[in-house]
FIBA-877225 format. One record per residue (C-alpha): residue number from 1; residue in one letter; x, y, z. Coordinates in nm, 2 decimals, padded with zeros to 4 digits. Each point is the difference from the previous one (the first is absolute). Example, Ala and Ser with C-alpha at 12.3 -4.5 7.8 and 13.67 -1.06 7.14 Angstrom:
residues 2
SITE   lopa   zalum        u        v        w
SITE      1       a    01.23   -00.45    00.78
SITE      2       s    00.14    00.34   -00.07
//
This chain:
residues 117
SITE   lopa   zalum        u        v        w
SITE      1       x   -05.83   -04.56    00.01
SITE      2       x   -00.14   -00.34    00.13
SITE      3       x    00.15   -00.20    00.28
SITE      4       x   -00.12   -00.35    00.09
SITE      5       x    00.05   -00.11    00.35
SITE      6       x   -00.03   -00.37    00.12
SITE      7       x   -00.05   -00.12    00.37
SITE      8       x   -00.02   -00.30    00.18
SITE      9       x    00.24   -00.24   -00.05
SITE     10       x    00.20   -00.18    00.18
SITE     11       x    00.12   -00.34    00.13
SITE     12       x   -00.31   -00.22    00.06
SITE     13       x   -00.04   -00.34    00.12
SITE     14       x   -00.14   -00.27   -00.31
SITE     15       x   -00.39    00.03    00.04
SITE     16       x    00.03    00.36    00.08
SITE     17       x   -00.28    00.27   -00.13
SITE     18       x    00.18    00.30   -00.04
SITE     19       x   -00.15    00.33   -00.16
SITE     20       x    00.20    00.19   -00.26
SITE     21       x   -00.11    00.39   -00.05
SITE     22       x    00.11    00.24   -00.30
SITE     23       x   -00.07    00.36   -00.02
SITE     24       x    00.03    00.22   -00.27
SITE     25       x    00.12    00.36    00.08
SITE     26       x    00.01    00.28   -00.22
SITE     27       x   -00.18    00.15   -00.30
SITE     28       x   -00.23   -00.22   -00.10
SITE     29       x   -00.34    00.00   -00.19
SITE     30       x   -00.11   -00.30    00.01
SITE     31       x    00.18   -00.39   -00.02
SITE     32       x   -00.07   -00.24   -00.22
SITE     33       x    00.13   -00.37    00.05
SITE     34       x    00.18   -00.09    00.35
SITE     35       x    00.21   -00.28    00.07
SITE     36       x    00.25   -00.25    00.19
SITE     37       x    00.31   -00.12   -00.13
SITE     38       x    00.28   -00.20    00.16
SITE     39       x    00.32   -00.10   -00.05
SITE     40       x    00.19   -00.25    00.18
SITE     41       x    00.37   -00.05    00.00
SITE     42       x    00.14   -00.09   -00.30
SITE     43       x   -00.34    00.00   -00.15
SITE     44       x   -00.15    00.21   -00.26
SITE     45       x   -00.27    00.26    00.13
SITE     46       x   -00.37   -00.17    00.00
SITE     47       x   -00.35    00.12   -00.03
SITE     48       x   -00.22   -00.12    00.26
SITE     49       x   -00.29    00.22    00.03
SITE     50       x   -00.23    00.30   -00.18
SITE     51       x   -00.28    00.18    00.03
SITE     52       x   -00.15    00.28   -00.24
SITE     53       x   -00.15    00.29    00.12
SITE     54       x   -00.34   -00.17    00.01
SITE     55       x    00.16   -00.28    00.22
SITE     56       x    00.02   -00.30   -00.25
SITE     57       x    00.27   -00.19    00.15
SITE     58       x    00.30   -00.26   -00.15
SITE     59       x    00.21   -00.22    00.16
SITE     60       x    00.29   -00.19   -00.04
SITE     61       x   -00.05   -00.42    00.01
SITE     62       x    00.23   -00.02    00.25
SITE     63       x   -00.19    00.28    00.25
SITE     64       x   -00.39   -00.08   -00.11
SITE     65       x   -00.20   -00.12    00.30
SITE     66       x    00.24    00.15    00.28
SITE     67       x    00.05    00.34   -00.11
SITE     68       x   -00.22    00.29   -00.05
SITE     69       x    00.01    00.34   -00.19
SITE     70       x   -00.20    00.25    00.13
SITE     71       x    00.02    00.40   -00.06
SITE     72       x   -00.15    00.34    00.14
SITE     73       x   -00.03    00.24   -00.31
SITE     74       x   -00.05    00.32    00.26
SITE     75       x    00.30   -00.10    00.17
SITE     76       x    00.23   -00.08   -00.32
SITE     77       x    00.08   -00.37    00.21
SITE     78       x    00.03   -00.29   -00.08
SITE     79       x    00.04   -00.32    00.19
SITE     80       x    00.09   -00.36   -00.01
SITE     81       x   -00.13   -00.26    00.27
SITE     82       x    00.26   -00.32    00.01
SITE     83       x   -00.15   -00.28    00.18
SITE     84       x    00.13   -00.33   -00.02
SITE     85       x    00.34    00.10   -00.01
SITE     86       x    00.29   -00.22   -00.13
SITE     87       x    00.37    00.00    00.00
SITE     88       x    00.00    00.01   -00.37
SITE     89       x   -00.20    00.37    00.03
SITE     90       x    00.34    00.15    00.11
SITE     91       x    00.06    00.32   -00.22
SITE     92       x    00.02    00.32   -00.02
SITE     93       x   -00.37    00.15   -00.10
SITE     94       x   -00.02    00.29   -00.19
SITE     95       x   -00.31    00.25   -00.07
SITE     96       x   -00.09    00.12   -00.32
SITE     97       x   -00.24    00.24   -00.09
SITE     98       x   -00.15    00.13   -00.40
SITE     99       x   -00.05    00.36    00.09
SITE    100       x   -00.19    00.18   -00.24
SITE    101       x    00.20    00.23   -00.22
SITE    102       x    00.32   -00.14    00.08
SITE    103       x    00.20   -00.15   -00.27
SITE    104       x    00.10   -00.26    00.18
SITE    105       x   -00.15   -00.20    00.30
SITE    106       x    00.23    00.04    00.36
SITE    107       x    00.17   -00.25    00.26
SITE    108       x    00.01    00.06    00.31
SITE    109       x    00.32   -00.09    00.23
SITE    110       x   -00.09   -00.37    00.05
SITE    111       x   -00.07   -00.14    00.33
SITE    112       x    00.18   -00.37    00.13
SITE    113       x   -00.22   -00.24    00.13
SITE    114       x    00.17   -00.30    00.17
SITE    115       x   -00.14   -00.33    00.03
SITE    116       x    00.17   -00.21    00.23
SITE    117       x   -00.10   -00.37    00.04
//
């Protein structure tokens, strides 16, 4: 079994740079693609950062220029750097992780982050 557990959210004033962590726990051989998603209230969840295993990286429009996806293979993590924050960044952001083997990729718990003008 795989668990995915976010850190560092919170309620953060609109500039704010907080630092989102994820860890993967459990039987794992190696991970493939890691990402961000969020999902605001009454929104559909988004996309709004990857990076393979070699650390090629995709963002989101909405996120490219003030956050960064970064990852540490030996430590199954992977983080997200928010500078720049606005109001509209409000969400719940959610891990994902492409464990190899598995037959389909995990979510971790999802973490709020609160923007507050």
């Amino acid at each position: 079994q795989v668990q995915l557990v976010e850190s560092g959210g919170g309620l953060v004033q609109a500039g704010g740079s907080p630092r989102l962590s994820c860890v993967a726990f459990g039987s794992i051989f190696s991970i493939n693609d890691m990402g961000w998603y969020r999902q605001a209230p009454g929104k559909q969840r988004e996309l709004v950062a990857t990076i393979t295993s070699g650390g090629r990286t995709n963002y989101a429009y909405s996120v490219k220029g003030r956050f960064t996806i970064s990852r540490d293979n030996a430590k199954n993590t992977v983080y997200l750097q928010m500078n720049s924050l606005k109001p509209e960044d409000t969400a719940v952001y959610y891990c994902n992780a492409d464990i190899t083997g598995a037959r389909l990729a995990y979510w971790g718990q999802g973490t709020q982050v609160t923007v507050s003008s």
